[in-house]
TORBA-585225 format. One record per residue (C-alpha): residue in one letter; x, y, z. Coordinates in steps of 0.001 Angstrom, whole numbers, padded with zeros to 6 digits, always signed. Layout:
AXYZ...
This chain:
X+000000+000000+000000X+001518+003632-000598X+002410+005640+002693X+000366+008597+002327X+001965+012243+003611X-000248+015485+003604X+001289+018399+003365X+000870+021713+001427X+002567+022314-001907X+002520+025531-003626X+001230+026006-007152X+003057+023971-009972X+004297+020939-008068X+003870+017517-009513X+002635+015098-006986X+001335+011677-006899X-002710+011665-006404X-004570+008723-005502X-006841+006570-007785X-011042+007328-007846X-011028+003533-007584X-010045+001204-005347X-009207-001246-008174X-006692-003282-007712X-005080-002227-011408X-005726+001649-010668X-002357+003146-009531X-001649+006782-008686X-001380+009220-010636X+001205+012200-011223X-000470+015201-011434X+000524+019531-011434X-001399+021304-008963X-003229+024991-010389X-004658+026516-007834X-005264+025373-004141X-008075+026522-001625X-008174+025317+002144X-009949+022014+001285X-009226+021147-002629X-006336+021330-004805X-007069+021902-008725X-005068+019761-010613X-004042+018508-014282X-002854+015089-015349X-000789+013951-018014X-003920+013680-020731X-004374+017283-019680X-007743+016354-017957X-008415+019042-014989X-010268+017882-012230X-010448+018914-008335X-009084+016499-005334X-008840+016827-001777X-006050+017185+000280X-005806+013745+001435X-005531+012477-001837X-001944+013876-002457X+000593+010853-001489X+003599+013046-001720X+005834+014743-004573X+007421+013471-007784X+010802+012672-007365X+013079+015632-009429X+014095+012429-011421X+010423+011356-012400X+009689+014864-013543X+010795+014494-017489X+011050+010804-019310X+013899+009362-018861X+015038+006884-021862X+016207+004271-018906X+013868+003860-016330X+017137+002525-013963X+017807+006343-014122X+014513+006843-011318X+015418+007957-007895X+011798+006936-007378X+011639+003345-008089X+008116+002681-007631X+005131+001385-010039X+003329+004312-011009X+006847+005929-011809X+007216+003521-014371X+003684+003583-015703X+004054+007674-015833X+007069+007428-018141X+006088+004979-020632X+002547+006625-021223X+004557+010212-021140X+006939+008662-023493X+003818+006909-025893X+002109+009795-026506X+005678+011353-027263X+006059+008737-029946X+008888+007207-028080X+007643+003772-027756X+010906+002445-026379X+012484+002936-023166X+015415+001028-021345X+015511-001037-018263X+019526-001161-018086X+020134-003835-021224X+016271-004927-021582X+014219-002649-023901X+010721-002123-023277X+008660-001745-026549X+004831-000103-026225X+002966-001116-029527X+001835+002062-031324X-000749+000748-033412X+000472+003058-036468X+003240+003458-038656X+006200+005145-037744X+009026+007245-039288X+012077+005517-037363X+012625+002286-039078X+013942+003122-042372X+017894+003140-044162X+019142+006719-042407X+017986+005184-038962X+020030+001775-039813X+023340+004150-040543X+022906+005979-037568X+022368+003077-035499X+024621+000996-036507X+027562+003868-035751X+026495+004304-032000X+026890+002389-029037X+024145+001503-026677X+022479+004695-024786X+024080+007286-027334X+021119+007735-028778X+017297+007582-028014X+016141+003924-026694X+015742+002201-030352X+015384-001859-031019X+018013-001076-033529X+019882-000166-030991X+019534-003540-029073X+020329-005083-031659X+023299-003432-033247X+024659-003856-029179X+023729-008231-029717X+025957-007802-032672X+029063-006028-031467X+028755-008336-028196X+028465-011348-030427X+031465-010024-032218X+033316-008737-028981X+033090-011855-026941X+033066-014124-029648X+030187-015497-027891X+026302-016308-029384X+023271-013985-028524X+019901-014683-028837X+017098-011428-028767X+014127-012981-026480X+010669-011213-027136X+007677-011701-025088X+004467-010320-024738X+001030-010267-025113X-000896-011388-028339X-001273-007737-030056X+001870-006319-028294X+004038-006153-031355X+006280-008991-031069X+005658-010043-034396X+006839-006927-035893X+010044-006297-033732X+011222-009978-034738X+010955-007979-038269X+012969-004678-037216X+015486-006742-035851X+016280-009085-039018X+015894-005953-040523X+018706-004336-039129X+020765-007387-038969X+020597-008289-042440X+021321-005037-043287X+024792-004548-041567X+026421-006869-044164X+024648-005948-047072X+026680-005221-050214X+029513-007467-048930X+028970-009679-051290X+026810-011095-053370X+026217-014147-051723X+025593-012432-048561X+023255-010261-049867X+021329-013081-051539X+020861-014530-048324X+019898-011197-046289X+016734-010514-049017X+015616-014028-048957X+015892-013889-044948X+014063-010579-045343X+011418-012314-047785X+010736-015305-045377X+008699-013207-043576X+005688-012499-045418X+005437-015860-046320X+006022-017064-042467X+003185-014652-042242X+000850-015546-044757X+001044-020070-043831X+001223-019171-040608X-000481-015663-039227X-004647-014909-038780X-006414-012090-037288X-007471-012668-033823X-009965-010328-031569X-006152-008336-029993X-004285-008547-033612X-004872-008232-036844X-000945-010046-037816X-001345-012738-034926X+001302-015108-034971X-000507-018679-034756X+003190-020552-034280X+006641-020054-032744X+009632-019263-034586X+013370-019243-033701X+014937-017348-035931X+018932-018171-036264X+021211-015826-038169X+024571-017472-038672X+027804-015347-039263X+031527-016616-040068X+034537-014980-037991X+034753-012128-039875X+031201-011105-039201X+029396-011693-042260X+026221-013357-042492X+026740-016822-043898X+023346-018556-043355X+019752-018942-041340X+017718-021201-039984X+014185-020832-038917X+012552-023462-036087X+009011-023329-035512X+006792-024403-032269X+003062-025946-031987X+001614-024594-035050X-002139-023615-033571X-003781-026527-036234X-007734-026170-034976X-007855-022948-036789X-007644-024698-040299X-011534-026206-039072X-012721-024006-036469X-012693-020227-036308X-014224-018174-033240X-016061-015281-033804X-014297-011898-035165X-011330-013972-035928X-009965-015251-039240X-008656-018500-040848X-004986-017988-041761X-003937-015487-044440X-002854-017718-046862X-006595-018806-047502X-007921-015152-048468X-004839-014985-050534X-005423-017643-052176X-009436-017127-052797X-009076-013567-054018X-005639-013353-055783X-005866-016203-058433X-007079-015845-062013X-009950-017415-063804X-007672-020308-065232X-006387-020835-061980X-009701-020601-060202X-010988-023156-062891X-008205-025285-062587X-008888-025836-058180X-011740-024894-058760X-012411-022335-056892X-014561-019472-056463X-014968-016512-053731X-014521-017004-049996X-018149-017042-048669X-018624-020406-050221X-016414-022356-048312X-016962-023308-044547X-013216-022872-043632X-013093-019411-043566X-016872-017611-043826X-017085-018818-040239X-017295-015605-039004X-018508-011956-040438X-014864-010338-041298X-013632-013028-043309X-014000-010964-046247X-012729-007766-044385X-008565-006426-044899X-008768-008200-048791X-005917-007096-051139X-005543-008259-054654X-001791-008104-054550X-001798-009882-051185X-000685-013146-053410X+001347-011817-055526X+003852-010487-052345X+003236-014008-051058X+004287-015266-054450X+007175-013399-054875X+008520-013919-051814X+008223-018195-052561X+010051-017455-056012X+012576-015076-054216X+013419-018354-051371X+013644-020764-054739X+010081-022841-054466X+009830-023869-058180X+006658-023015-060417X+005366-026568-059626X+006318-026200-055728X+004026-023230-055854X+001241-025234-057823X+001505-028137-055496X+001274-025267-052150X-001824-024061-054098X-003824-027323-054730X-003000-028648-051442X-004904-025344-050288X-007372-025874-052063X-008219-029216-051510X-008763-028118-047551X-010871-025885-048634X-013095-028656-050764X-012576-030730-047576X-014381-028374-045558X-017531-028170-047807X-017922-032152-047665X-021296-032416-046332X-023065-036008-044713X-026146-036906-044277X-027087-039656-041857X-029978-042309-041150X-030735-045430-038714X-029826-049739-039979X-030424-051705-037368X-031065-049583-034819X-027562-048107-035729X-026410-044505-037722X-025189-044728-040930X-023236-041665-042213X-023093-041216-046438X-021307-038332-048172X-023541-036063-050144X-022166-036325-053746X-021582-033220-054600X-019215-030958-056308X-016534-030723-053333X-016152-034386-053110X-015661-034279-056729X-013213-031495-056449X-010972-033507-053156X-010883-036894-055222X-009630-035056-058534X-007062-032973-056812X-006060-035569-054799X-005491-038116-057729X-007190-041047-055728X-009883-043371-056786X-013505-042014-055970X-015009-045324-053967X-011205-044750-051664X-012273-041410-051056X-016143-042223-050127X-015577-045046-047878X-012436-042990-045823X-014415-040616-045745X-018031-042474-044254X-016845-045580-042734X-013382-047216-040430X-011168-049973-040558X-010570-052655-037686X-007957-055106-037242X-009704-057752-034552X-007491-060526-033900X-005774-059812-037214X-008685-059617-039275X-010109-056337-041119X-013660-055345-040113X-015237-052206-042240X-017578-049857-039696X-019712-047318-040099X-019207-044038-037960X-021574-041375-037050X-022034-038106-038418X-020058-036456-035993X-016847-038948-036245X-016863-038592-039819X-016674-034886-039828X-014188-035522-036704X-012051-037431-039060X-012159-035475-042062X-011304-032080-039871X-008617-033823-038300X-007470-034699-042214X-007113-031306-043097X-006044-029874-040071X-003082-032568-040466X-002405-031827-043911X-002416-028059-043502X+000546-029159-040588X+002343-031173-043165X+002277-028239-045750X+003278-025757-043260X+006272-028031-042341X+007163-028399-046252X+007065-024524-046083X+009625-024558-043305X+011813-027011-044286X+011881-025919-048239X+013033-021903-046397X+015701-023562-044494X+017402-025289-047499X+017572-022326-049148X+018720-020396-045745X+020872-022847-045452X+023224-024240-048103X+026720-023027-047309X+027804-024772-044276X+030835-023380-042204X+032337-025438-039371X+033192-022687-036979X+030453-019557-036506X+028898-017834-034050X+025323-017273-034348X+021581-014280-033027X+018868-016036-032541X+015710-014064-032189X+012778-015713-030531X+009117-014911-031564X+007088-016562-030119X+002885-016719-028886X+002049-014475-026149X+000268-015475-022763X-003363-016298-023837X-006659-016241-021786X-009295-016084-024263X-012611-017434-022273X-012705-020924-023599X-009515-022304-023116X-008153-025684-024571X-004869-028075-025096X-003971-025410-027277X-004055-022401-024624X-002800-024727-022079X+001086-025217-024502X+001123-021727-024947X+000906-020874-022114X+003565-023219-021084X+005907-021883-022902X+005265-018541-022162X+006036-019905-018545X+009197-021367-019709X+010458-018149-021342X+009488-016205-018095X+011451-018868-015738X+014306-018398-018285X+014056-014565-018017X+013603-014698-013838X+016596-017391-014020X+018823-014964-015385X+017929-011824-014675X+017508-013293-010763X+018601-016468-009668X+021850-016533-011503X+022334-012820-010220X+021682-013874-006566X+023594-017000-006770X+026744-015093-008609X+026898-012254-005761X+026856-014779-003045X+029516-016899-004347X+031633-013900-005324X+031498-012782-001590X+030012-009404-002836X+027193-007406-000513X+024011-007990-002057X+020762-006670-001029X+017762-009648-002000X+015067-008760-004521X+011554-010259-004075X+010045-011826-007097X+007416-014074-008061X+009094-017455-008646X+006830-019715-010992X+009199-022831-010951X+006169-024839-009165X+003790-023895-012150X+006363-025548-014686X+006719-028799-012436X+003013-028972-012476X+002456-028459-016378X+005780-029888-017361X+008197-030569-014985X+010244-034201-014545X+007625-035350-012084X+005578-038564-013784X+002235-036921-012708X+002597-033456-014361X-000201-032583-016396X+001570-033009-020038X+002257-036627-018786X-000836-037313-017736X-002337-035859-020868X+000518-038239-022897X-000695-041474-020555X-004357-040913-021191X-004292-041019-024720X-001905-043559-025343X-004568-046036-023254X-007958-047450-025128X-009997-046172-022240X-008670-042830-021478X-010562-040049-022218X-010621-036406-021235X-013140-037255-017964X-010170-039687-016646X-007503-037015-017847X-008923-034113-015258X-010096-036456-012254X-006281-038272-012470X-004665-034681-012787X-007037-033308-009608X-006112-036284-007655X-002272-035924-008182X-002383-031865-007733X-005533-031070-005347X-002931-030063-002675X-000564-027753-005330X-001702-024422-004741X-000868-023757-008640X-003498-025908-009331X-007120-024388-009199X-010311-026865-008652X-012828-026692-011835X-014605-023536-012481X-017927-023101-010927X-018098-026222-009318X-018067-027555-013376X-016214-031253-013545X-014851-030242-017257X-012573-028030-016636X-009572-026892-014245X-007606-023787-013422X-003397-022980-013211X-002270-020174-011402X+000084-019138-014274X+002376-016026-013213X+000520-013665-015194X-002978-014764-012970X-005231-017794-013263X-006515-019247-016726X-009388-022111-016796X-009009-024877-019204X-011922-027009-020458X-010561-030845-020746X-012991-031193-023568X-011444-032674-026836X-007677-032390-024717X-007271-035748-025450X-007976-035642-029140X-006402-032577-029894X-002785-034135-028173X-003590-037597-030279X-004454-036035-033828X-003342-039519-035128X-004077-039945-039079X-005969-043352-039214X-004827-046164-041464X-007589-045703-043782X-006463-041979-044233X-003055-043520-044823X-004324-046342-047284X-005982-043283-049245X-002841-041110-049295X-000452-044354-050527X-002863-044871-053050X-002797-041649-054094X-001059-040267-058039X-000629-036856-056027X+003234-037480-054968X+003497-034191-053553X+000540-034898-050667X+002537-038620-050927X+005791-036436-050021X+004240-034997-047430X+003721-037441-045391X+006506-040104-046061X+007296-040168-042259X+003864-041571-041657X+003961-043754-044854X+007752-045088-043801X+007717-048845-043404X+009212-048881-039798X+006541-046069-038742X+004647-047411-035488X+001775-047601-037206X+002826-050950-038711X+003066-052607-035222X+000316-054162-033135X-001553-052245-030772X-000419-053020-027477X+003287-052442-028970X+002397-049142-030411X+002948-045498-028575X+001286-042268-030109X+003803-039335-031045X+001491-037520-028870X+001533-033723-029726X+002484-032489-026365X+005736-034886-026539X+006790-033477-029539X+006364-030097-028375X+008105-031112-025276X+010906-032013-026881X+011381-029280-029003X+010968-026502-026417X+013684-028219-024871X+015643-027993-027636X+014741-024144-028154X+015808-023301-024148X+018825-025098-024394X+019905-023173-027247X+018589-019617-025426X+020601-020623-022250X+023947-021514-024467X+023663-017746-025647X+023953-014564-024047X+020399-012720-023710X+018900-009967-024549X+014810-009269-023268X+012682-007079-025337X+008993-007160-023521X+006279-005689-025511X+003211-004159-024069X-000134-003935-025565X-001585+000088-024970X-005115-001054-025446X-007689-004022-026712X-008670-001866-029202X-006347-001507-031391X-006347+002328-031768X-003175+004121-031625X-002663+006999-029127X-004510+005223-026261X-002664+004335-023476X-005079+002381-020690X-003177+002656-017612X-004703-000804-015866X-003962-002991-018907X-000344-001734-018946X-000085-001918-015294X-000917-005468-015383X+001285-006244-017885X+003756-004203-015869X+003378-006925-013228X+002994-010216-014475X+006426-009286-016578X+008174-008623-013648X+009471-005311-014893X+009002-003451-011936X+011504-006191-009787X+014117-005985-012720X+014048-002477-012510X+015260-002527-009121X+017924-005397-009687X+019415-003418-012363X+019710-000099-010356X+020791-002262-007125X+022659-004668-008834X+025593-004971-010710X+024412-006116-014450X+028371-006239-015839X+030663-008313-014406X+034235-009532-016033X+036904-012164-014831X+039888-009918-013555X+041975-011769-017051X+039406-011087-018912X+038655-006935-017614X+042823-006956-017683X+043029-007847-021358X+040455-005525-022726X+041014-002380-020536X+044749-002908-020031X+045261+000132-023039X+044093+002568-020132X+046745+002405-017983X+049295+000825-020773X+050842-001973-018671X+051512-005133-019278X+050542-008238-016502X+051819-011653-016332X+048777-013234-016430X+048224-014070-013466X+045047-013765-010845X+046947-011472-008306X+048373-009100-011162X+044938-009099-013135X+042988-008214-009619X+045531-005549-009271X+045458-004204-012922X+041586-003897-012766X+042122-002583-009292X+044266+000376-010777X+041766+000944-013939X+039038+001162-011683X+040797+003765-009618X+042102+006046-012595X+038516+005527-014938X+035857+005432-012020X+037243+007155-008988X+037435+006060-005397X+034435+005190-003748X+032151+004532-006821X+029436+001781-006340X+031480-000999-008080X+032957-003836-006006X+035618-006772-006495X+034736-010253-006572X+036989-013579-005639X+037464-014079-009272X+035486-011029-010918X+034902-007448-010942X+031394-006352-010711X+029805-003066-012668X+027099-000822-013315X+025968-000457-016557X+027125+002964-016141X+030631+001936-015453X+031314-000031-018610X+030329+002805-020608X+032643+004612-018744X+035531+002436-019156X+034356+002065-022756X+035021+005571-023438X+038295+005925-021757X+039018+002122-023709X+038177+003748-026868X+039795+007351-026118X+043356+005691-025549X+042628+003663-029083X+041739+006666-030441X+044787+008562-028995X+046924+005424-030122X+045155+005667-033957X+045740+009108-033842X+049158+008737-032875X+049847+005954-035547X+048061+008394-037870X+050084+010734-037320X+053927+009121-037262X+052218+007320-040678X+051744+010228-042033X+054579+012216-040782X+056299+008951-042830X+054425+009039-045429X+054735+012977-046082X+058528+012980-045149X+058641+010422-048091X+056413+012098-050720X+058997+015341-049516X+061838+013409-050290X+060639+011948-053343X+059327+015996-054333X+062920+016928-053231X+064473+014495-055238X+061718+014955-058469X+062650+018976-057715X+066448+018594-057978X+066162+016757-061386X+063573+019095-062422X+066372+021593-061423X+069308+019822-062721X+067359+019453-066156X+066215+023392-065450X+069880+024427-065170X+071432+022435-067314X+068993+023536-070443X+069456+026932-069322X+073035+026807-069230X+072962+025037-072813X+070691+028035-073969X+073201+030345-072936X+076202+028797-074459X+074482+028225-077580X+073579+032252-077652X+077312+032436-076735X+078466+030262-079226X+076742+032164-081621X+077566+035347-080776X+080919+033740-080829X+080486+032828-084582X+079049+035923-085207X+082039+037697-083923X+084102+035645-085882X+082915+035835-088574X+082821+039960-088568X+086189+039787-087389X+087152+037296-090143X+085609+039705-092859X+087211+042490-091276X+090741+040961-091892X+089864+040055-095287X+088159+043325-096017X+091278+044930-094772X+093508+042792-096777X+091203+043201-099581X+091506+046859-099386X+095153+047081-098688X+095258+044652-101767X+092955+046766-103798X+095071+049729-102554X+097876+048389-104389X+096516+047168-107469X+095518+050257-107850X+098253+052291-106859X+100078+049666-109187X+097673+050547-111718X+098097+053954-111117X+101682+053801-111693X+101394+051751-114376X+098626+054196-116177X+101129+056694-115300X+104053+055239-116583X+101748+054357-119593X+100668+057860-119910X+104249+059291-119549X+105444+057162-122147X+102872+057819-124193X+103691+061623-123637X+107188+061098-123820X+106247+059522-127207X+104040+061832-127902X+106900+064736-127310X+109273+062705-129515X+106677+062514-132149X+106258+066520-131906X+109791+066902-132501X+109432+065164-135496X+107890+066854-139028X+104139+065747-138223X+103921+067510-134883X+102625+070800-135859X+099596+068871-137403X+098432+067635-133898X+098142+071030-133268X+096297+071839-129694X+095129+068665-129844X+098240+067116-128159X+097907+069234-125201X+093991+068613-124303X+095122+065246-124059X+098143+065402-122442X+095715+067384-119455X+093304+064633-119696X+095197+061616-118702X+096489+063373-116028X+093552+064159-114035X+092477+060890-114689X+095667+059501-112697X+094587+062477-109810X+090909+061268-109583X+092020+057674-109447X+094388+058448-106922X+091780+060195-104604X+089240+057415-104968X+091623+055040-103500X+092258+057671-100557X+088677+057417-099994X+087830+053710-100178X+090321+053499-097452X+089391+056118-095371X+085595+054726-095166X+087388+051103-094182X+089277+052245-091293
């Protein structure tokens, strides 16, 4: 009960207010007080709903650390249930569905699409550790895969929740994201991540219906297993499934639907096709108008996705065919009608002939009188001998129901199995592996059956698996460490599992598997055995209403009622030999293929009665949830718990009670106190040593004593003295808060270190391209000189030349002219001597008789040749004036 303090609180203080109700779900609620009188307080909640309270109503004040949403609720200094409640519906009508409890993520459906899923989201995920960012499933998961790469460890995601709470579509985000952090690798890789990615709408369609809480329900469990090779690459998947619900082929409740794959089917084929099975709309076949939305949420290229994704996960056009007419032929199955009447005081059942018998013999490929008599009478073996019976009206359609519901299981399996060898062709020796659980949420739907009761079970596995680690290895590890520990209450529910399926020979499975392996159990002797070994459990409830059909379990999320009626059928759901005669005889050998385990020579079937056990459905199922937790406890977990807002499935609408009960049963409100009491991390001293030893870069022998004291010292220089951590015998034990410390001053040294590598590199690398500049500049310069150098000696070579050659012609002009000079002085002389002598003659002659007849003439030319000697004479003086 919450301790109640009155006080007075001045205008604008949040403080808790008590429910109207005294319901048991109604919790308090945090409200901001506008005005205040001597009596009354005026107040306003979180849906912005005024309203006026008395005084005594106030319990007391928010905590400072309750007043905004916090995106890790281990954050509260007020760890209470209402603080909780107030920060996830704060926080939902925020459009933050997702909110931290240390590691686990807590995941409020929306009921409407959001923006926060697509490719920029992936990138910025996948580039942040955990709590960097706002509380995302991407985040989980990128944190699974760094761990699984870290530790070189496995992980597996476990989701639980309610039917309607969204599990179904986180499974999705998280392959999402995981596929998508090794896309464009390879090509091989990448073929694998889209057929992974494709698996799911056809998972969906085979084996998803609408339900009154869900549109998507998923009618089966799936383990989902992502393998990845040492370098981190997705290699290959592998998909288990759980307890397919099979009534649902034959029996529908109201507002619910048959699976997908039947609407598909009905109202995305073409004429030819249609004609071919034929077919024709949905309202004509008992299957799946059952109920009045069966023709609701239709889409035309519903089977065309559905197709594509079969083509995409290599089903051949035939595999596809064969899927198809195996549909269809359940379909024709359900519209096989009978008619009874009375021989010999007994009822005789005949099939009406009509056109769906017609339609199941043809597609089956088996020979019409087969068919009838399966299908209207049984086959005993007395003493060895074969005895034909007829069968009511009711065992007939008993038999025929149970015929489909068995071949739908078959198909479904082929589905499974044909995904997985796609999944799964390469095969690698050594890998490390995220497996993501989705399966069925807790179920109380009024009329419970066998169905409810396996569900359920598991659901109480997965919750025993979640309280096992998240309490009972927690407890057990402090106290054996020698580390102070304050307890946690809890609900334990290990006395529910030994009742439904514990190692005791009485539990209720057994008893379920005893009675209908005997000739006279039935489900009367099933509940009176199972009252007297558990009257005295208080897990067990007596009968409801004092009815003798039906008994109660006090699962951990409150008591369900289960009517006994058809348990043991529904756990037997044995094919009988006649069925078996019908399907060898059959020129279908894809329904043959189908079921070659039950047509296998050795099959039990073949041996006598009293020899012969059932593979009882609950043994089976036993076995392989088994199988599923010993895989979940081999990994390292991760919890995402998904809450349901409302039954209505309208988005913004946050019912408090609903949530709070969810709240409860999940045990979130006890984990949030382990993980802000506890200590979540925890290393081996070797193992904190060797990944932390960078901080204070020293190296240790190895040893325990050195490792204690290495840790010792990192603690000391990363988290202080006096911080809430503590040191084990063998281990060191953290808050979540204190890895992410360490993490950072981890990953600031390695960055210091890069940087410092970076930096000598390229002080290397740029002293090198320097050198190699230098040396490229010298040649350059070398080549530079030397050219110009050549340039310059070539102009000085030919100025050279040029010089010479002037000087040369100079010479020879002078010696030419001096030459000249002479000649013509020579010539001078020698015209002068010529001209003398001529004169001289020329004065001889005048001496003689004849000179007077010259006459003057003698003397004009006597003056002529001699200026002709002066004018040569100064032409010569000139010629070598202008030379000099």
């Amino acid at each position: 009960m919450v301790k109640q303090y009155v006080t007075t609180y001045p205008v604008g203080t949040y403080v808790w207010v008590k429910s109207i109700t005294n319901d048991v779900l109604d919790v308090p609620k945090a409200c901001k007080i506008l005005s205040v009188t001597n009596k009354q307080l005026k107040v306003i909640d979180d849906d912005d709903k005024e309203f006026w309270i008395s005084r005594s109503s106030v319990i007391k004040e928010l905590h400072p650390s309750c007043l905004q949403p916090l995106d890790n609720m281990v954050g509260f200094g007020d760890q209470e249930e209402y603080s909780i409640l107030r920060n996830l519906h704060i926080r939902f009508r925020r459009n933050l569905i997702y909110t931290y409890i240390g590691k686990m993520l807590v995941a409020v459906n929306p009921y409407k699409a959001l923006t926060i899923y697509d490719e920029p989201h992936i990138m910025k995920y996948r580039q942040h550790n955990l709590e960097e960012l706002p509380a995302h499933i991407y985040a989980i998961s990128n944190d699974c895969l760094k761990t699984m790469r870290s530790h070189s460890k496995s992980q597996c995601i476990v989701i639980s929740g309610e039917s309607g709470a969204g599990k179904t579509e986180s499974t999705k985000f998280i392959v999402k994201f995981l596929t998508s952090t090794s896309k464009g690798r390879s090509t091989q890789v990448n073929k694998i991540e889209d057929q992974l990615v494709k698996a799911n709408p056809l998972l969906e369609a085979f084996g998803n219906a609408s339900t009154t809480y869900n549109d998507n329900s998923s009618r089966f469990g799936k383990f989902v297993v992502m393998s990845y090779d040492q370098s981190g690459l997705l290699n290959k998947a592998h998909i288990q499934h759980y307890l397919l619900e099979k009534s649902r082929v034959t029996q529908i409740k109201p507002s619910e639907r048959n699976y997908h794959i039947f609407y598909q089917l009905l109202n995305g084929l073409n004429r030819i096709e249609q004609e071919q099975l034929d077919l024709s709309t949905s309202m004509k076949y008992n299957f799946v108008n059952q109920t009045f939305d069966s023709r609701l949420r239709l889409k035309k290229d519903d089977l065309k996705v559905t197709e594509d994704a079969m083509e995409t996960l290599e089903f051949t056009k035939q595999d596809r065919w064969n899927v198809f007419k195996t549909l269809a032929i359940i379909l024709h199955l359900g519209n096989i009608a009978y008619s009874s009447n009375e021989i010999d005081n007994m009822e005789n059942t005949e099939v009406k002939d009509d056109t769906s018998l017609e339609s199941v013999y043809k597609l089956l490929q088996v020979d019409k009188t087969i068919l009838y008599d399966t299908l209207s009478r049984k086959t005993l073996s007395i003493h060895g001998k074969k005895t034909v019976s007829p069968v009511t009206k009711s065992q007939a359609k008993m038999t025929k129901d149970g015929f489909a519901r068995t071949l739908y299981e078959k198909l479904f399996k082929f589905i499974i199995e044909k995904i997985n060898s796609t999944l799964s062709k390469k095969v690698v020796q050594a890998e490390l592996s995220i497996g993501v659980l989705d399966i069925y949420g807790f179920e109380d739907i009024g009329i419970n059956s066998f169905e409810q009761l396996c569900i359920n079970y598991t659901n109480e596995c997965l919750q025993q698996f979640f309280l096992t680690h998240i309490f009972k290895l927690e407890e057990q590890e402090h106290v054996k460490e020698g580390v102070k520990w304050t307890p946690i209450q809890y609900e334990d529910n290990e006395n529910v599992l030994n009742l439904i399926g514990g190692m005791q020979p009485n539990c209720l499975l057994k008893i379920v598997d005893e009675q209908a392996n005997l000739m006279t159990g039935s489900d009367e002797t099933f509940l009176l055995k199972a009252v007297r070994a558990h009257s005295k459990n208080p897990a067990f409830v007596d009968s409801l209403g004092g009815s003798n059909h039906s008994f109660g379990v006090l699962h951990f999320a409150g008591v369900v009622f289960y009517e006994v009626n058809g348990f043991l059928e529904k756990n037997r759901n044995p094919l009988s030999n006649d069925w078996l005669q019908l399907i060898s005889s059959s020129k279908n050998n894809f329904i043959k293929e189908l079921f070659k385990e039950d047509l296998a020579p050795n099959n039990n079937r073949s041996k006598p009665k009293h020899v012969a056990k059932l593979k009882t459905v609950a043994s089976q199922y036993q076995r392989s949830l088994d199988s599923l937790m010993t895989s979940l406890k081999a990994s390292e977990p991760y919890f995402i718990r998904c809450i349901k807002p409302n039954n209505l499935k309208k988005p913004d609408l946050f019912v408090d009670s609903l949530c709070c009960l969810q709240l409860r049963y999940a045990g979130l409100m006890a984990t949030t106190k382990i993980r802000k009491n506890g200590y979540q991390i925890r290393y081996k001293y070797e193992e904190f040593a060797e990944k932390y030893r960078y901080i204070i870069g020293l190296r240790f022998n190895g040893s325990i004593k050195s490792c204690r004291k290495v840790t010792e010292d990192i603690c000391l220089k990363v988290l202080g003295a006096g911080t809430d951590y503590q040191f084990g015998k063998s281990k060191v034990f953290l808050k979540c808060e204190h890895e992410a410390s360490l993490d950072r001053a981890k990953n600031q040294v390695l960055w210091d270190s890069v940087v410092t590598i970076q930096k000598n590199w390229r002080r290397f690398f740029e002293k090198k391209r320097f050198n190699q500049l230098r040396k490229s500049a010298v040649i350059i310069q070398s080549n530079w000189k030397a050219r110009r150098d050549r340039r310059s000696y070539l102009a000085l070579l030919r100025g050279i030349l040029r010089l010479q050659a002037c000087i040369k012609s100079r010479i020879l002009l002078e010696k030419f002219c001096s030459q000249r000079y002479l000649v013509i002085r020579l010539q001078a002389r020698c015209r002068g001597f010529m001209a003398r002598k001529k004169v001289k003659e020329m004065l001889d002659l005048r001496k003689k008789d004849d000179v007077a007849i010259l006459g003057d003439d003698i003397d004009a030319w006597i003056t002529s040749v001699f200026n002709a000697a002066i004018q040569d004479d100064e032409d010569m003086k000139e010629i070598y004036t202008h030379r000099l």
